[in-house]
NUDOMAR-992023 format. One record per residue (C-alpha): chain; residue in three letters; x, y, z. Coordinates in Angstrom, 3 decimals. Example, Ala and Ser with C-alpha at 12.3 -4.5 7.8 and 13.67 -1.06 7.14 Angstrom:
# residues 2
+--------+--------+----------+----------+----------+
: chaine : residu :       xx :       yy :       zz :
+--------+--------+----------+----------+----------+
:      A :    ALA :   12.300 :   -4.500 :    7.800 :
:      A :    SER :   13.670 :   -1.060 :    7.140 :
+--------+--------+----------+----------+----------+
//
This chain:
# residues 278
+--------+--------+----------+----------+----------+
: chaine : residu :       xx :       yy :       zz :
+--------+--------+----------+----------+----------+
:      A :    UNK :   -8.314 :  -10.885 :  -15.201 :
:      A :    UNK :   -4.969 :   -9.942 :  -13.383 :
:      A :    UNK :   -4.654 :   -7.375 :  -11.144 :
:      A :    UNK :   -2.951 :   -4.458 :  -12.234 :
:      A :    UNK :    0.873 :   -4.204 :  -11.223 :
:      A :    UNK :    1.797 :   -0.884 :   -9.174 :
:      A :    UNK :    3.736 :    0.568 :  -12.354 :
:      A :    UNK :    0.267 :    0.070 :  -14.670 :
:      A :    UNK :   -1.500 :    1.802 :  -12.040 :
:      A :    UNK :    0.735 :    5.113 :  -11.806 :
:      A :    UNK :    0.973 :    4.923 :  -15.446 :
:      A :    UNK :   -3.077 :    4.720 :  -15.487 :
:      A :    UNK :   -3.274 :    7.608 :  -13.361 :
:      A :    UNK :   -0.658 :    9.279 :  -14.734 :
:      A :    UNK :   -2.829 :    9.184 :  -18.545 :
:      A :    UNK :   -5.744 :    9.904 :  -17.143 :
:      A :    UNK :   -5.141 :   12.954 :  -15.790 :
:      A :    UNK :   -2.299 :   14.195 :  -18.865 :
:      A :    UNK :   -6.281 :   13.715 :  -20.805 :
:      A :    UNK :   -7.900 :   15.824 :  -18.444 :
:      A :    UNK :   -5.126 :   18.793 :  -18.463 :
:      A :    UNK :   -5.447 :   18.388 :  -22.157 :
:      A :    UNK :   -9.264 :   18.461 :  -22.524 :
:      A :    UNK :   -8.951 :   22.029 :  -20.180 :
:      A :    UNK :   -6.389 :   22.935 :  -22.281 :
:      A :    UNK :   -8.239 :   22.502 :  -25.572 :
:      A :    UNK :  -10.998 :   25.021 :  -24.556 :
:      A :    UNK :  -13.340 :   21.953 :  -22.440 :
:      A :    UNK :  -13.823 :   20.940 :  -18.718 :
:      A :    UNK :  -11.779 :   17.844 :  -17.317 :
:      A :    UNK :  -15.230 :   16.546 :  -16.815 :
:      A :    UNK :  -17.606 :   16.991 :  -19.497 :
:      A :    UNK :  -16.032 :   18.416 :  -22.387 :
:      A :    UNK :  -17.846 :   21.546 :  -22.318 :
:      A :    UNK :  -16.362 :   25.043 :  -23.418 :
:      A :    UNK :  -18.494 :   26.358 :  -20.776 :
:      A :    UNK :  -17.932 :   25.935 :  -17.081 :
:      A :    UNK :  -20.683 :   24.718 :  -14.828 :
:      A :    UNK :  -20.458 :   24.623 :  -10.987 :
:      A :    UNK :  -21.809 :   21.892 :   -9.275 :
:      A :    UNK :  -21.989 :   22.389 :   -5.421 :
:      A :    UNK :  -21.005 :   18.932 :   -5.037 :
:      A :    UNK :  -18.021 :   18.584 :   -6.895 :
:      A :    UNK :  -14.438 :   20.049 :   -8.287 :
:      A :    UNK :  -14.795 :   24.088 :   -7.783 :
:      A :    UNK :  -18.378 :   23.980 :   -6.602 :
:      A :    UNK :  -16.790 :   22.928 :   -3.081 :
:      A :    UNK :  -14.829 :   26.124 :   -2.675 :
:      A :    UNK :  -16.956 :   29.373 :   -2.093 :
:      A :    UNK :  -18.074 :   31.926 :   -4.647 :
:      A :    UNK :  -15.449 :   34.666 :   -3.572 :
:      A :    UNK :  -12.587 :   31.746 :   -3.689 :
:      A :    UNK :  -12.948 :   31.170 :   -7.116 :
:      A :    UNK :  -13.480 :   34.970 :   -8.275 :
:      A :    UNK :   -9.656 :   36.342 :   -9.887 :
:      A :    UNK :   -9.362 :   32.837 :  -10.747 :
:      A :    UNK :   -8.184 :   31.709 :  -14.333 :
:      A :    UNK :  -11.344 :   29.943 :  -15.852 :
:      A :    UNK :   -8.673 :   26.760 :  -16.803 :
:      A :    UNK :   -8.014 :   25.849 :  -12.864 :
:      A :    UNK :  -11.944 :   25.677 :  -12.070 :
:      A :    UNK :  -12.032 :   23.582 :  -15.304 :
:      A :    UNK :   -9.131 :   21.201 :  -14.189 :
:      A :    UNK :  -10.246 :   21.166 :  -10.423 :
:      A :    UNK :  -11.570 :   17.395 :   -9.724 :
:      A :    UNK :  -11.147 :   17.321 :   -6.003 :
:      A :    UNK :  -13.832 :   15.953 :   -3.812 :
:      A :    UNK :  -13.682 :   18.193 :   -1.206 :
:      A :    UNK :  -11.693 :   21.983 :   -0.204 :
:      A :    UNK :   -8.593 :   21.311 :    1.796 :
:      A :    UNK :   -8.194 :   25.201 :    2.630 :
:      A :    UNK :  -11.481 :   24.755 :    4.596 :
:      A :    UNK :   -9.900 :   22.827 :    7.231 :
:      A :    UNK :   -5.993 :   23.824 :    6.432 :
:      A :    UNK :   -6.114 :   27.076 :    8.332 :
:      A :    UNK :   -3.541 :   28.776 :    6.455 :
:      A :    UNK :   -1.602 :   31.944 :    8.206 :
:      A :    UNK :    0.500 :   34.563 :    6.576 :
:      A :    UNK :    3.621 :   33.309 :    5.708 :
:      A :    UNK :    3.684 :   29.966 :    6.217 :
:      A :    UNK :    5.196 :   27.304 :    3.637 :
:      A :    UNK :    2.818 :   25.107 :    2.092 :
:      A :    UNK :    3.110 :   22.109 :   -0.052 :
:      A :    UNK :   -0.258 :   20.643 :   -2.457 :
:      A :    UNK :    0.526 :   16.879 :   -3.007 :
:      A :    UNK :   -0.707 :   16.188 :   -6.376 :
:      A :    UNK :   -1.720 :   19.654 :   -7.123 :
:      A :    UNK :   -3.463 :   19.382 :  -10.944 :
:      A :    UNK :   -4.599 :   22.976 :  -12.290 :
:      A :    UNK :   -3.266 :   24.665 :   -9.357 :
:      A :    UNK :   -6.545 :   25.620 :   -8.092 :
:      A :    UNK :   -5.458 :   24.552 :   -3.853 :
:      A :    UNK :   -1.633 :   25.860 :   -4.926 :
:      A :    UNK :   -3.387 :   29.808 :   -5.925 :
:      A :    UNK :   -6.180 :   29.833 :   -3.082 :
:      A :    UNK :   -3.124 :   29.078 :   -0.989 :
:      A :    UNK :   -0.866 :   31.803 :   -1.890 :
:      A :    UNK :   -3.749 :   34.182 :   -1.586 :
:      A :    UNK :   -4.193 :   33.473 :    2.493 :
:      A :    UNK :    0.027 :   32.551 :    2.851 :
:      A :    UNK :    0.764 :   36.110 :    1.339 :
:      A :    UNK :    3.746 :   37.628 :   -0.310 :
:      A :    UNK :    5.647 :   36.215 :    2.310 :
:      A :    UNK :    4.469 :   32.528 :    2.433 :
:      A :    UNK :    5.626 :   30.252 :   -0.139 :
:      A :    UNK :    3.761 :   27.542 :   -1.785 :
:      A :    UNK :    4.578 :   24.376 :   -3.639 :
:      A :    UNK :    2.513 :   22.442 :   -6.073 :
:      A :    UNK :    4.024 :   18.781 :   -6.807 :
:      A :    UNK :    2.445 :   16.861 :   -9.744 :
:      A :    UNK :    3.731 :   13.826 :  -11.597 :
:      A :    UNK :    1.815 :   14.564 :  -15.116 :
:      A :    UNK :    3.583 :   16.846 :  -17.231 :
:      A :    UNK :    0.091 :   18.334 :  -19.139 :
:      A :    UNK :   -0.928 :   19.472 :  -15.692 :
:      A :    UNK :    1.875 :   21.268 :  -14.407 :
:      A :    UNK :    2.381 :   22.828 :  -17.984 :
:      A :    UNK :   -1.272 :   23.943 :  -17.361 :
:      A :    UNK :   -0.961 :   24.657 :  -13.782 :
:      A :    UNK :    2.013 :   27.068 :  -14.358 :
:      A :    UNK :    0.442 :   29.121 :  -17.225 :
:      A :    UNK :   -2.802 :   29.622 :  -14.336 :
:      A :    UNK :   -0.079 :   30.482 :  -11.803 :
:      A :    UNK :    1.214 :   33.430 :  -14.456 :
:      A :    UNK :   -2.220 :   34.377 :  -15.155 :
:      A :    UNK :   -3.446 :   34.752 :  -11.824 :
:      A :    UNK :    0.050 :   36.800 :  -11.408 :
:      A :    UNK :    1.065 :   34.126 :   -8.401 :
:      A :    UNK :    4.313 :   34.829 :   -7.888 :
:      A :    UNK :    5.050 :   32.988 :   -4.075 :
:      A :    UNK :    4.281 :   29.465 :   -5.992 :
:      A :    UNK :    6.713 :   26.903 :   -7.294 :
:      A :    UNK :    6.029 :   23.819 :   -9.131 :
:      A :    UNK :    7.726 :   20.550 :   -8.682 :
:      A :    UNK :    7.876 :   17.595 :  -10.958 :
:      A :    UNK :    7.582 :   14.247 :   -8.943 :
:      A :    UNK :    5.698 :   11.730 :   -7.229 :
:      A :    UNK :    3.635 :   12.073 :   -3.729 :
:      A :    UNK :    5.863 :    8.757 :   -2.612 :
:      A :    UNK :    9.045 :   10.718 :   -3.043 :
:      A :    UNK :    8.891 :   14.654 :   -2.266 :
:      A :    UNK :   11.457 :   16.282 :   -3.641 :
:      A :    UNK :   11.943 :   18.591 :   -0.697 :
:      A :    UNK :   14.189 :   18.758 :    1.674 :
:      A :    UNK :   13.080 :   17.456 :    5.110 :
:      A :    UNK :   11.090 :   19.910 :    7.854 :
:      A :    UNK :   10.604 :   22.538 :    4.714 :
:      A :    UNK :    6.642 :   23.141 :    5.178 :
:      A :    UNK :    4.332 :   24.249 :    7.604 :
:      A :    UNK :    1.426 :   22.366 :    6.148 :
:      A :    UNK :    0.578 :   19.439 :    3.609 :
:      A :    UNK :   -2.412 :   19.648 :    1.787 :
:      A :    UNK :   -4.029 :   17.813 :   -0.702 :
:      A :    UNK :   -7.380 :   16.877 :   -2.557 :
:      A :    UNK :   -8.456 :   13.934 :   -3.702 :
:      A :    UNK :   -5.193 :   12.123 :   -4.550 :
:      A :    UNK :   -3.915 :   10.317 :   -1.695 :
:      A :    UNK :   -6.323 :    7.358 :   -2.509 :
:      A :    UNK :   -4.585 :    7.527 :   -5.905 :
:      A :    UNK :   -1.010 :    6.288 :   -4.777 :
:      A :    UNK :    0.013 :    2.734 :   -5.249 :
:      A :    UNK :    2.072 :    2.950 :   -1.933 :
:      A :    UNK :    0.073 :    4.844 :    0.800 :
:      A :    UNK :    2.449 :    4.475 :    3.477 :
:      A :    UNK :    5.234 :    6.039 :    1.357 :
:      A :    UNK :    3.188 :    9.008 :    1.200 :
:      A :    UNK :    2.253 :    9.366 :    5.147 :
:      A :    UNK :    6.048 :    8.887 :    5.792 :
:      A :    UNK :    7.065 :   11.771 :    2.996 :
:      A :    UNK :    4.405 :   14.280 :    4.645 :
:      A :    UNK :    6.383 :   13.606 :    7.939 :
:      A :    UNK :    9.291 :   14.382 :    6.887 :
:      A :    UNK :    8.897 :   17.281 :    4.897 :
:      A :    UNK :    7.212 :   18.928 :    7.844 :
:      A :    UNK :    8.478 :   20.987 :    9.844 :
:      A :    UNK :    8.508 :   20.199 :   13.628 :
:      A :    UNK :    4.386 :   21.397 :   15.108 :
:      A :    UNK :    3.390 :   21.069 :   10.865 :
:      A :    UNK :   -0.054 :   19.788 :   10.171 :
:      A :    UNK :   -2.137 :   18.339 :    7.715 :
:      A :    UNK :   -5.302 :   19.682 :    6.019 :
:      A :    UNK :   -6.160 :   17.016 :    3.399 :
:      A :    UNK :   -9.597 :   16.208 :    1.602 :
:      A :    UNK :   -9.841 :   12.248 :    0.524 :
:      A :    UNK :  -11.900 :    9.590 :   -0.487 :
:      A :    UNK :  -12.109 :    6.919 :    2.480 :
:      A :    UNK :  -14.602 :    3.481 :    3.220 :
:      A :    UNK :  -15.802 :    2.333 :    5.953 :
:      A :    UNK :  -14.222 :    0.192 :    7.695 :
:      A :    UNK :  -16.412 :   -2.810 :    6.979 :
:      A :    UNK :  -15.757 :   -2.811 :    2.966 :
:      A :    UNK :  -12.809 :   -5.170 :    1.748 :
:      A :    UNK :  -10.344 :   -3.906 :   -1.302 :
:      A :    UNK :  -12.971 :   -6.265 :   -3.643 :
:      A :    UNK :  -15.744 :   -4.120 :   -2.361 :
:      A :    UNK :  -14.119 :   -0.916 :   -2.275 :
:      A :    UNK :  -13.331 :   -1.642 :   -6.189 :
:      A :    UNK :  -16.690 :   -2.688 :   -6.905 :
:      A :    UNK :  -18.116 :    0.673 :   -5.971 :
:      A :    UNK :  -15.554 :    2.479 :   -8.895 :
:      A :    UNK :  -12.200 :    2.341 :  -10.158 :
:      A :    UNK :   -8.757 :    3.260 :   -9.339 :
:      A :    UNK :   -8.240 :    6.011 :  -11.621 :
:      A :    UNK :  -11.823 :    7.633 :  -10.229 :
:      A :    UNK :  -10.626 :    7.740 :   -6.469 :
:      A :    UNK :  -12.952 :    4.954 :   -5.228 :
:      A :    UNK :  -10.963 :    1.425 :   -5.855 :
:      A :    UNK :   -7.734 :    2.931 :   -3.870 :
:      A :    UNK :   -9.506 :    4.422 :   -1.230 :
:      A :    UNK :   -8.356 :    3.419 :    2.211 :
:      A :    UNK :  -10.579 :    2.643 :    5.112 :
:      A :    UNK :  -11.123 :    5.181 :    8.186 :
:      A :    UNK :   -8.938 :    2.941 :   10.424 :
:      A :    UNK :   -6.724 :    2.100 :    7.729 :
:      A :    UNK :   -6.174 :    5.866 :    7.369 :
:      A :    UNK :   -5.938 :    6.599 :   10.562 :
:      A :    UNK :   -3.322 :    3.471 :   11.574 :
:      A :    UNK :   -0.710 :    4.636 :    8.600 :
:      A :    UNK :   -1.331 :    8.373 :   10.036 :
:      A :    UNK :    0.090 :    7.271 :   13.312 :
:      A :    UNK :    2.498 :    4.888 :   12.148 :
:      A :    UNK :    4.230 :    7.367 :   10.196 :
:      A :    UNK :    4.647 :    9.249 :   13.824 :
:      A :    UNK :    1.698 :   11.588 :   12.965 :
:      A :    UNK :   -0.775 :   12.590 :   16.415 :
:      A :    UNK :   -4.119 :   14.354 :   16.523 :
:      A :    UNK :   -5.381 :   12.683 :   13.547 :
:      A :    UNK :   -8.816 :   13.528 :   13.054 :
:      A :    UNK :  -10.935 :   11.852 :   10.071 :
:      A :    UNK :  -14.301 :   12.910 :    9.081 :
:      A :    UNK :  -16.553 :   11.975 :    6.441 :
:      A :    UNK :  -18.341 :   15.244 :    4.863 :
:      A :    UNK :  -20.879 :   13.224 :    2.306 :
:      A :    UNK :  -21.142 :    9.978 :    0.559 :
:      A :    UNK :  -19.473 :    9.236 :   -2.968 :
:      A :    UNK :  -20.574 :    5.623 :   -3.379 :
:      A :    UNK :  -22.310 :    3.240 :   -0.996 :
:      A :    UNK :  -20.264 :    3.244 :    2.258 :
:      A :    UNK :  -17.365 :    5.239 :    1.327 :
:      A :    UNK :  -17.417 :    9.103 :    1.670 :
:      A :    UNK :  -15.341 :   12.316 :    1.051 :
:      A :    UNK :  -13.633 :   12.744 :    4.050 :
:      A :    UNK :  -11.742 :   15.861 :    5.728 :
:      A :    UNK :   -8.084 :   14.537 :    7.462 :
:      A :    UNK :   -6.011 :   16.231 :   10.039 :
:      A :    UNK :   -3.319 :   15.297 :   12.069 :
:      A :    UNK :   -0.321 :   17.296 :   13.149 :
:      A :    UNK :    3.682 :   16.665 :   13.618 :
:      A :    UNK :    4.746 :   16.721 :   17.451 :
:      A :    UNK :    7.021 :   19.765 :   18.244 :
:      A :    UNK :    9.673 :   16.889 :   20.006 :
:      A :    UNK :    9.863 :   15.016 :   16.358 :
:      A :    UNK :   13.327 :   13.972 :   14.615 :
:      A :    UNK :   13.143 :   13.547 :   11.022 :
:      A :    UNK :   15.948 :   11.614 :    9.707 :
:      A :    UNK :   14.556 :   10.529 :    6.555 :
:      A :    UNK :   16.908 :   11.154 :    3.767 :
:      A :    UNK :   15.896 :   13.078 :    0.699 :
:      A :    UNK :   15.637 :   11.108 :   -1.764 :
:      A :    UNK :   17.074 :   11.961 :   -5.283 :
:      A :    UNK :   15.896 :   15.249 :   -6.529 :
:      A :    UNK :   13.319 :   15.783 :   -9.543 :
:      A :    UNK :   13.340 :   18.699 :  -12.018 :
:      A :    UNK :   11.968 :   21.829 :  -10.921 :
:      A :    UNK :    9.971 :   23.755 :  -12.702 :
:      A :    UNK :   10.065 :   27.186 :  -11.830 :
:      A :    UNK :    6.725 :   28.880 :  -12.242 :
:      A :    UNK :    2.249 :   23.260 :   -9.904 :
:      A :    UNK :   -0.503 :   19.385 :  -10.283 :
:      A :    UNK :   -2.675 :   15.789 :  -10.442 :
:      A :    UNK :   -5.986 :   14.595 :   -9.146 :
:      A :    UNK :   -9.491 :   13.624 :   -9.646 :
:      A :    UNK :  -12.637 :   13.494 :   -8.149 :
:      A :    UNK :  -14.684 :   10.280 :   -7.994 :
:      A :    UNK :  -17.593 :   11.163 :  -10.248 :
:      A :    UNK :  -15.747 :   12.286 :  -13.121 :
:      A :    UNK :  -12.961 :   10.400 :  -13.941 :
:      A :    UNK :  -14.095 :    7.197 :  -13.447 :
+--------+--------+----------+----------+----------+
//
């Protein structure tokens, strides 16, 4: 069989997670289907702590599919500017603009429609109002250069067909001293593509999953320093959900161009863990 071309990839992606906003939507779980919602410690909002998710609306713990809790390792202050790549349900984009405060600001950026249509009706009923929503992809940030303090993001950075692209855009949207708090699938460093794909698929986090030095070389060549990578528990055989931090120098010059602005959407979304959407 072929491989898969980068546009049937993102479109893959793309419907797979437009299902799971829908299945939340219609009264289930983006995993199971369930009207009810069941924590499990080791996945989606079982990761975040039992205060996090209290005030919550029930629809982002149903939609949340990351493999891990950015905020754990983000370190959020009062009024800084935040930005969730690929921010599905909301669920990172709310918990955010609960430590950022009235003052902070905080962006969710989804490509799939169904998810920010159900991220922004959690946003209104958790009465978020320091949150905006973007429509676009996480290889072209709609933002203007050196316009957040911190990038974070869960589970969706092994999702994009052009990693690089991504490591560049969270450069340049940061602001000068910015960091990174992101939670990710990553291999070790022994596993090739084939083997990485034999352990799951694309769409379930595990075939698009980059190795720890891959990770960490595209990290650094995107001008990032500090970069920190460490694996929290396994996922498949040899590949693990990691934490990843890494931090803008003060002395950086970002002259990346924006690229051509998405529609906004004024009221955040995308990503999956590896157990469930596979």
């Amino acid at each position: 069989m072929a491989e898969a071309s980068s546009s049937e990839l993102r479109e893959k992606v793309r419907a797979g997670y437009a299902a799971a906003a829908v299945q939340v939507t219609q009264g289930g779980t983006a995993c199971c289907g369930s009207a009810s919602i069941e924590i499990d410690d080791n996945f989606g909002p079982g990761l975040y702590a039992a205060e996090d998710r209290e005030g919550l609306p029930a629809e982002a713990l149903a939609a949340s599919l990351g493999c891990g809790n950015p905020l754990a390792v983000a370190e959020l202050r009062e009024r800084e500017r935040v930005l969730d790549l690929g921010s599905g349900g909301g669920i990172d984009v709310l918990l955010s603009a609960r430590r950022v405060g009235p003052r902070g600001k905080v962006y969710g950026l989804d490509m799939t429609e169904e998810m920010l249509a159900l991220a922004m009706t959690n946003a209104k009923k958790a009465g978020a109002t320091n949150v905006e929503f973007l429509k676009g992809t996480i290889e072209s940030v709609p933002l203007p250069a050196n316009t957040v303090d911190v990038v974070i993001s869960n589970c969706v950075i092994n999702l994009s067909v052009d990693k690089p692209a991504v490591f560049a855009e969270m450069f340049r949207v940061l602001a000068p001293g910015g960091r990174i708090g992101v939670s990710d699938v990553v291999a070790d460093d022994h596993l090739t593509p084939k083997q990485r794909a034999e352990r799951g698929d694309y769409v379930g986090c595990i075939a698009g999953a980059l190795s720890f030095g891959e990770y960490r070389q595209g990290l650094e060549a995107a001008g990032f320093t500090n970069v920190e990578i460490t694996p929290t528990r396994q996922v498949a055989d040899s590949m693990h959900s990691a934490i990843v931090r890494a931090t803008k120098p003060v002395t950086a010059v970002t002259t990346t161009v924006l690229a051509a602005p998405l529609p906004v959407v004024e009221s955040g979304p995308s990503c999956g863990g590896p157990s469930c959407c596979s």
